[in-house]
C-alpha positions as a Markdown table, in Angstrom:
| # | Residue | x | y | z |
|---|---|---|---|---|
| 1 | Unk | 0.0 | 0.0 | 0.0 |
| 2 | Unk | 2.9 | 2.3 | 1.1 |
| 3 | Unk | 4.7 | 1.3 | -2.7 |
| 4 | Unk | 1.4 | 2.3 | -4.3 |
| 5 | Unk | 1.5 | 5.9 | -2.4 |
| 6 | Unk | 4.4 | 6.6 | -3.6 |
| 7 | Unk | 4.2 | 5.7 | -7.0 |
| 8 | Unk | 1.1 | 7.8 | -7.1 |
| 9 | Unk | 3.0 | 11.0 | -5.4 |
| 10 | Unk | 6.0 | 10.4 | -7.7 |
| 11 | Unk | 3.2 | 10.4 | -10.7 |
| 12 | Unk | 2.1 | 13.7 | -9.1 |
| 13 | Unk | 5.3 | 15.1 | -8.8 |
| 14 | Unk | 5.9 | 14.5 | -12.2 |
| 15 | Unk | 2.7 | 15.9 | -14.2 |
| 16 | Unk | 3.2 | 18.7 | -12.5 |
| 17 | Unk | 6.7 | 19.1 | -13.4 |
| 18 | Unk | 5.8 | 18.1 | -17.2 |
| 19 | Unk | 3.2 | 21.1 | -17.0 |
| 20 | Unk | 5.4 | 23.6 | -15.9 |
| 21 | Unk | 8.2 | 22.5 | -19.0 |
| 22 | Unk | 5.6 | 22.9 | -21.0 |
| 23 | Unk | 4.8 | 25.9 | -20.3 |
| 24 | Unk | 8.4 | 27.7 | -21.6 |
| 25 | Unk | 8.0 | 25.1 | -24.7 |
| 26 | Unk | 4.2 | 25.3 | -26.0 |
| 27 | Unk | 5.3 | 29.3 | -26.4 |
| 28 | Unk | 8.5 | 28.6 | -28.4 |
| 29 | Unk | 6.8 | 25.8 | -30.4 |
| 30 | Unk | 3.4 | 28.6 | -31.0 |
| 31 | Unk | 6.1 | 31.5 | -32.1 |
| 32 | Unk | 8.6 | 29.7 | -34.8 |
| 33 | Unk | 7.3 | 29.0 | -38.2 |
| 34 | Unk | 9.3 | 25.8 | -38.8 |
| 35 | Unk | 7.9 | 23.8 | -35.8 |
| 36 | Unk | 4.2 | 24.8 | -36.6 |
| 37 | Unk | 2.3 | 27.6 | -37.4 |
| 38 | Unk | -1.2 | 28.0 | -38.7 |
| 39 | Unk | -1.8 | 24.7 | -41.3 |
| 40 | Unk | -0.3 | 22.8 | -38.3 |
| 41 | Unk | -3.3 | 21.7 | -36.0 |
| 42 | Unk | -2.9 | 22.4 | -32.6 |
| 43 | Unk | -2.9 | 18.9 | -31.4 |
| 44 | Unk | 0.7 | 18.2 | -33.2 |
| 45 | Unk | 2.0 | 21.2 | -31.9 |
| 46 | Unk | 0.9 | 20.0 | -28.0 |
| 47 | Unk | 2.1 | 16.5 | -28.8 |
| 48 | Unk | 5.8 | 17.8 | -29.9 |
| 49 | Unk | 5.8 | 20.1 | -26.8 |
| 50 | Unk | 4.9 | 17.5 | -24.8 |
| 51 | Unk | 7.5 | 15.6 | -26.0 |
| 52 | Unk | 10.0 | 18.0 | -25.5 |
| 53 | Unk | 8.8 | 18.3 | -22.2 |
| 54 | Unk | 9.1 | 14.9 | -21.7 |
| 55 | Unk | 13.1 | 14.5 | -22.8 |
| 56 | Unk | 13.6 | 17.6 | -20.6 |
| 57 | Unk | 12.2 | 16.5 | -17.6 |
| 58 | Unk | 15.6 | 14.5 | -16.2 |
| 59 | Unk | 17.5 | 17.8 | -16.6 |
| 60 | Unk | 14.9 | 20.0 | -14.1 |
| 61 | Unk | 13.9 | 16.4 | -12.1 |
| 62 | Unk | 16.2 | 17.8 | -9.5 |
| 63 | Unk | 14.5 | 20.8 | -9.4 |
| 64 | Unk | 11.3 | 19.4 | -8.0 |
| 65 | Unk | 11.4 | 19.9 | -4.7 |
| 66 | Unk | 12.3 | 23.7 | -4.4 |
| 67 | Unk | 9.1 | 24.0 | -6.8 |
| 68 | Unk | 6.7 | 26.0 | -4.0 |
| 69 | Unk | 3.1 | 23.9 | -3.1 |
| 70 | Unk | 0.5 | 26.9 | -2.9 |
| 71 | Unk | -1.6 | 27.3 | -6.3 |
| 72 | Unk | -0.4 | 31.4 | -6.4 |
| 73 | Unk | 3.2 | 30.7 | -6.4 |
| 74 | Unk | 3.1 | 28.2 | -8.8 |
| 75 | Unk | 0.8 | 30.2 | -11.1 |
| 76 | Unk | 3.9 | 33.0 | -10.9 |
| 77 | Unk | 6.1 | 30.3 | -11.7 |
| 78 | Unk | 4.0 | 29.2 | -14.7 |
| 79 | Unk | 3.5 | 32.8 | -15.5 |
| 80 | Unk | 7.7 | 33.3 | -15.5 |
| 81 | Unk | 7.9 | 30.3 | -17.8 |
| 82 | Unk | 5.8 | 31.5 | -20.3 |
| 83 | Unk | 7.5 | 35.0 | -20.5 |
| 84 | Unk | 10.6 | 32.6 | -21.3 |
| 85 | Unk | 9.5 | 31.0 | -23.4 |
| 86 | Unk | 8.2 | 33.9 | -25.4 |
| 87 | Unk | 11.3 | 35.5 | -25.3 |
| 88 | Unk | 13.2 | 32.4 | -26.8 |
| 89 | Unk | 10.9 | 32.3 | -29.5 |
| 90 | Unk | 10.4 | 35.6 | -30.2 |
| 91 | Unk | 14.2 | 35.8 | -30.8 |
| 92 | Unk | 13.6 | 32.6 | -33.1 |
| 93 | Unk | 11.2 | 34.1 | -35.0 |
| 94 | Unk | 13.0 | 37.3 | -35.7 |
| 95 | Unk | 14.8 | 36.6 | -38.6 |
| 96 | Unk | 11.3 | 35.4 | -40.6 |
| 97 | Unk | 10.3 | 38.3 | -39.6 |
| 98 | Unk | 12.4 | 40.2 | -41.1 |
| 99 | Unk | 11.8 | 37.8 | -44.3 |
| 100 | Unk | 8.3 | 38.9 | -44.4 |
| 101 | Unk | 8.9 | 42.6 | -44.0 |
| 102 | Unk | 11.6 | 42.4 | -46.8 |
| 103 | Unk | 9.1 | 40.7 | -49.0 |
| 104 | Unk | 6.5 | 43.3 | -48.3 |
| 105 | Unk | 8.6 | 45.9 | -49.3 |
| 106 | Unk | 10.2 | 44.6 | -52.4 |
| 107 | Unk | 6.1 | 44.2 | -54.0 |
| 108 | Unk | 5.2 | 47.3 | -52.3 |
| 109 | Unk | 7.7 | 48.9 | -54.4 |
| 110 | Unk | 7.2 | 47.0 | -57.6 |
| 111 | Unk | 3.6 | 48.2 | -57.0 |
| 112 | Unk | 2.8 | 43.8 | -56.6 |
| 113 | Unk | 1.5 | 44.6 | -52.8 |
| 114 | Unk | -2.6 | 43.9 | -54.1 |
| 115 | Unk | -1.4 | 40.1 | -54.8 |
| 116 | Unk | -1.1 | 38.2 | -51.8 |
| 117 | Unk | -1.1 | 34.5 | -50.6 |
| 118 | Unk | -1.9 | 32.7 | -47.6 |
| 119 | Unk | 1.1 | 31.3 | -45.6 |
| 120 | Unk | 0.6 | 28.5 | -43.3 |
| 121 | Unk | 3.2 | 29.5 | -40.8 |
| 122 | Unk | 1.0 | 33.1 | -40.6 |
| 123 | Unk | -1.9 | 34.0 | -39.3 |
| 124 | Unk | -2.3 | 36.2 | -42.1 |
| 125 | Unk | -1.8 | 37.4 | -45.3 |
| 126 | Unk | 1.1 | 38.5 | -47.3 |
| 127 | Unk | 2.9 | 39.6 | -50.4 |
| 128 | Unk | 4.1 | 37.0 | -53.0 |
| 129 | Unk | 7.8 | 37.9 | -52.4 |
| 130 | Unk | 7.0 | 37.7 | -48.7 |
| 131 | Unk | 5.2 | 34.2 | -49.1 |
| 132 | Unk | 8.9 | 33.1 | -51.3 |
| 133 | Unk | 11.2 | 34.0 | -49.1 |
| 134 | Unk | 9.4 | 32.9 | -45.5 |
| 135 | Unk | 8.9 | 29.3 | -47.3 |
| 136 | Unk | 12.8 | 29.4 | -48.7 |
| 137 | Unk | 14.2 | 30.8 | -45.5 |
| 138 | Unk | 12.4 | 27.7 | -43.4 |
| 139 | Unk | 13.5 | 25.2 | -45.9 |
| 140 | Unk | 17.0 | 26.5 | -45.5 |
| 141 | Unk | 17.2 | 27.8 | -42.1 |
| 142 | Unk | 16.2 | 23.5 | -41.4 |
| 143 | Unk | 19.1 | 22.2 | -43.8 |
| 144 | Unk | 21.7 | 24.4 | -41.7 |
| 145 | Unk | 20.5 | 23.0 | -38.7 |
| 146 | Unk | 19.4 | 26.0 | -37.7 |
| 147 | Unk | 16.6 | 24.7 | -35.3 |
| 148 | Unk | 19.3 | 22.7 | -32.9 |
| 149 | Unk | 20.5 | 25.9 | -32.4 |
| 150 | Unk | 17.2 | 26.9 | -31.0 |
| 151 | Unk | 16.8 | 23.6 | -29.2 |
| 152 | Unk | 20.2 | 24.0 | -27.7 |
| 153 | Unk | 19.2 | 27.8 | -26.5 |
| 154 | Unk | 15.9 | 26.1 | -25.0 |
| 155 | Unk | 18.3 | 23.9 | -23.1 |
| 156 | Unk | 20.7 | 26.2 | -21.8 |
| 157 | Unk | 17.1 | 28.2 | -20.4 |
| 158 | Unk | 16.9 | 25.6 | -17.7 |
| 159 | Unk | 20.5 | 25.8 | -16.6 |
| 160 | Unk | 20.6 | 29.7 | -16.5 |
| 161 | Unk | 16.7 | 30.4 | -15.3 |
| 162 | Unk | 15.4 | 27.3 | -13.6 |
| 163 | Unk | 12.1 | 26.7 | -13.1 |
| 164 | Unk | 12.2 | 27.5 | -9.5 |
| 165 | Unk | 13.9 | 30.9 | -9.8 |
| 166 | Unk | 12.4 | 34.1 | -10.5 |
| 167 | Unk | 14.7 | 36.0 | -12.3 |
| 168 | Unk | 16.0 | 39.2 | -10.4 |
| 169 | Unk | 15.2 | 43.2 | -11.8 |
| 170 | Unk | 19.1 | 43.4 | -13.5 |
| 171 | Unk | 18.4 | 39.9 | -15.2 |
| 172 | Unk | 15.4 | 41.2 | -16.3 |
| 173 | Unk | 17.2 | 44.4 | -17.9 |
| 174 | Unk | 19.5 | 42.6 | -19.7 |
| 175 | Unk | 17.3 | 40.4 | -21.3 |
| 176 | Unk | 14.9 | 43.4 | -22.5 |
| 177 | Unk | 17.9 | 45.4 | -23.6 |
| 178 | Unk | 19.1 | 42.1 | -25.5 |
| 179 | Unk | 15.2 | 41.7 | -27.1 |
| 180 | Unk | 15.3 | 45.5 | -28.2 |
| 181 | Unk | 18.6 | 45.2 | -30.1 |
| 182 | Unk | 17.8 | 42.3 | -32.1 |
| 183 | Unk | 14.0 | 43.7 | -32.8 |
| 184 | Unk | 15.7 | 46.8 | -34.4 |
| 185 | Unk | 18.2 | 44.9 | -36.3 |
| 186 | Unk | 15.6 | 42.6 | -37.9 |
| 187 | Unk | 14.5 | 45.8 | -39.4 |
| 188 | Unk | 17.6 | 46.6 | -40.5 |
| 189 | Unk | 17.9 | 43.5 | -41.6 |
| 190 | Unk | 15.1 | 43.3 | -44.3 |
| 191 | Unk | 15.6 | 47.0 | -45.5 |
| 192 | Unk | 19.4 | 45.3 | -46.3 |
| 193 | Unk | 17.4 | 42.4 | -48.3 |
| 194 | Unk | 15.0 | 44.9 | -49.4 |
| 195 | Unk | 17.5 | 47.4 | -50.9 |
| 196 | Unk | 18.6 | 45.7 | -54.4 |
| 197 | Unk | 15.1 | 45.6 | -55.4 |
| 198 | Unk | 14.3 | 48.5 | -54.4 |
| 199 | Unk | 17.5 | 50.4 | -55.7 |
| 200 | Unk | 16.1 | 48.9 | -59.0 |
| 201 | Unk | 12.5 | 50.2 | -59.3 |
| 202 | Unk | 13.7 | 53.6 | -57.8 |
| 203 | Unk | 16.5 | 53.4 | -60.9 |
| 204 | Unk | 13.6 | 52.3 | -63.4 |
| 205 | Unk | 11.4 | 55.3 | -62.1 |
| 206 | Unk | 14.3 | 57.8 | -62.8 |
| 207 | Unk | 14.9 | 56.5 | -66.1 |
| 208 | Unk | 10.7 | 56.5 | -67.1 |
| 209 | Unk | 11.0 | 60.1 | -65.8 |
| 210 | Unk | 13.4 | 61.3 | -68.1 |
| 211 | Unk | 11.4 | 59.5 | -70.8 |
| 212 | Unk | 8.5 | 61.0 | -70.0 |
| 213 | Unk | 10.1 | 64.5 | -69.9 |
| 214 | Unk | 11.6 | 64.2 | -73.3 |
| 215 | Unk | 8.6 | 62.4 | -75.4 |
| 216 | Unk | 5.2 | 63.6 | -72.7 |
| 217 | Unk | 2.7 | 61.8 | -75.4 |
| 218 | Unk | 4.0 | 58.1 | -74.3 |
| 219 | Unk | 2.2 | 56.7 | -71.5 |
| 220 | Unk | 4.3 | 56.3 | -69.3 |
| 221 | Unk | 2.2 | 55.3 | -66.2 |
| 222 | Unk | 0.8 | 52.3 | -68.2 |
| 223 | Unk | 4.2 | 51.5 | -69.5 |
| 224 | Unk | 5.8 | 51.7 | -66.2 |
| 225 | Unk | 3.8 | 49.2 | -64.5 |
| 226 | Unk | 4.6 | 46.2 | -66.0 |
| 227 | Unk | 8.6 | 47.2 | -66.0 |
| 228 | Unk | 9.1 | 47.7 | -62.6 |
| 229 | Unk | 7.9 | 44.3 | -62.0 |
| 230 | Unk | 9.8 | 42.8 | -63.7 |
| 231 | Unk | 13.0 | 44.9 | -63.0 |
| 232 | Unk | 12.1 | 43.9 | -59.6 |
| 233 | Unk | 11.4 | 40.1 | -60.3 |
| 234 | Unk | 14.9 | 40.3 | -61.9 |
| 235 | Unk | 16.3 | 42.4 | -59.1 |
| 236 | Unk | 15.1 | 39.8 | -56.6 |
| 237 | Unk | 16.5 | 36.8 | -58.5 |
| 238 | Unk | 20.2 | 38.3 | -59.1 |
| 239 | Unk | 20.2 | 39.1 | -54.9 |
| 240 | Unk | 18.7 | 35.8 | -53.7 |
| 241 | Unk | 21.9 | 34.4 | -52.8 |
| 242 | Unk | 23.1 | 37.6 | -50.9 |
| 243 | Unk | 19.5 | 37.5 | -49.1 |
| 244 | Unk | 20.2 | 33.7 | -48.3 |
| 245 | Unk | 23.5 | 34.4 | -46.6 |
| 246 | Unk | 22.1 | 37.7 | -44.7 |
| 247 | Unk | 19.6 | 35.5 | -43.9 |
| 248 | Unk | 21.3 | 32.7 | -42.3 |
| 249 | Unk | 24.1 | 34.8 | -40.8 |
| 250 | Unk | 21.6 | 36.7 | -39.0 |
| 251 | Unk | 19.2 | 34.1 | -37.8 |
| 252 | Unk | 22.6 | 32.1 | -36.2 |
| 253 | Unk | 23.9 | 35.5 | -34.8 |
| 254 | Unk | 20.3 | 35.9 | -33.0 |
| 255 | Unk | 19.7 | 32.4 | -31.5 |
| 256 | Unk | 24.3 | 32.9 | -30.6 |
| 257 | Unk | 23.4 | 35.7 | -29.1 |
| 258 | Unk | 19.8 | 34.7 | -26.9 |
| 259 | Unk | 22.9 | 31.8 | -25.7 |
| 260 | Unk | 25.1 | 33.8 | -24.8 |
| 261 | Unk | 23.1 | 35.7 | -22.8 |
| 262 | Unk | 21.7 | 32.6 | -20.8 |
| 263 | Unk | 24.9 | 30.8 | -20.7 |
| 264 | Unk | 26.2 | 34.5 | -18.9 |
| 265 | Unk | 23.2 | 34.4 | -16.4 |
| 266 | Unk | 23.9 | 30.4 | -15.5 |
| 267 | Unk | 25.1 | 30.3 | -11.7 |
């Protein structure tokens, strides 16, 4: 009878330990396009955070008894997790972001912005440009391996904020100050990608200017539509490879970075 007590306490122990893993995973898992999104239903994206959860557990098992026992501190502790884990993801996601903000710029400036698609990873709508890129940088962003290096970031979490630990006011700071740099370089980011295309349509414009200033009976307006497209489709295609590299340079240096930071803040 005793055996069967504790096998049922030990059961206890470890649901709720399982629950509050989960909740600094199901965030990160919710956040990144390549391990869900929209098109993926919501009952995958539980099962791989519950297995996460599960191959985490023997690393904060130890933990378990410094966890507090009244409901309010634990829904503080549940509450800290969840910040975490929306701060590791939004860090993961930043660099997609910045893909989708490129591609809305390129077809904003090609004058392409009224064509849009539906992109599982989104919950909305977006440019054509913005719909290739997102779906080229996940395909690559996999192939590099880029998602270990989130995994391994999600791992180092644990060591460096524990479940049982609230993080103090300067740990706090740091972590905010870390968020607001990388939020501003994303920006920077996809204005970089952005910029061959739109160096291209802005060059086209100029040179339909002067046409139209020399020889006012051609219609340039109608003319002009169709060219910047294309200039821009072209544009686009002769900088892929550049965007690729800024791409993956930048999504390592972010996730490098979010590591850094926890591995600093480890005891």
């Amino acid at each position: 009878m005793q055996g069967l007590i504790n096998t049922g306490y030990v059961f206890q122990e470890g649901f709720l330990l399982v629950m509050i893993i989960s909740a600094r995973i199901v965030p990160v898992v919710q956040l990144v396009p390549y391990l869900g999104g929209k098109a993926t239903p919501q009952v995958v994206k539980m099962g791989i955070s519950l297995c996460l959860a599960l191959l985490l557990m023997p690393l904060v098992w130890q933990t378990k008894d410094a966890l507090p026992n009244s409901p309010p501190a634990l829904a503080v502790i549940i509450a800290k997790e969840v910040l975490v884990g929306m701060t590791i993801g939004f860090v993961g996601a930043l660099v997609f972001e910045a893909l989708r903000i490129a591609g809305q710029i390129m077809d904003t400036t090609r004058g392409q912005n009224m064509a849009t698609a539906m992109v599982p990873q989104l919950p909305e709508r977006v440019s054509l440009s913005a719909d290739v890129l997102l779906q080229l940088g996940i395909a690559i962003f996999l192939i590099i391996g880029g998602h270990r290096v989130l995994i391994s970031a999600l791992l180092i979490s644990y060591k460096a904020v524990p479940v049982h630990v609230l993080p103090d006011a300067a740990t706090t700071t740091q972590a905010a100050a870390l968020i607001a740099e990388l939020f501003g370089a994303s920006f920077t980011v996809a204005l970089l990608m952005a910029f061959p295309v739109v160096a291209s349509v802005l060059l086209a414009e100029l040179v339909l200017a002067l046409i139209n200033k020399s020889a006012p009976n051609v219609n340039v307006f109608f003319l002009g539509m169709p060219l910047k497209a294309m200039i821009g489709l072209f544009a686009l295609m002769v900088s892929l490879e550049s965007i690729i590299n800024l791409m993956i340079s930048e999504s390592l240096f972010e996730l490098r970075a979010l590591s850094a930071l926890l591995e600093s803040l480890a005891p």
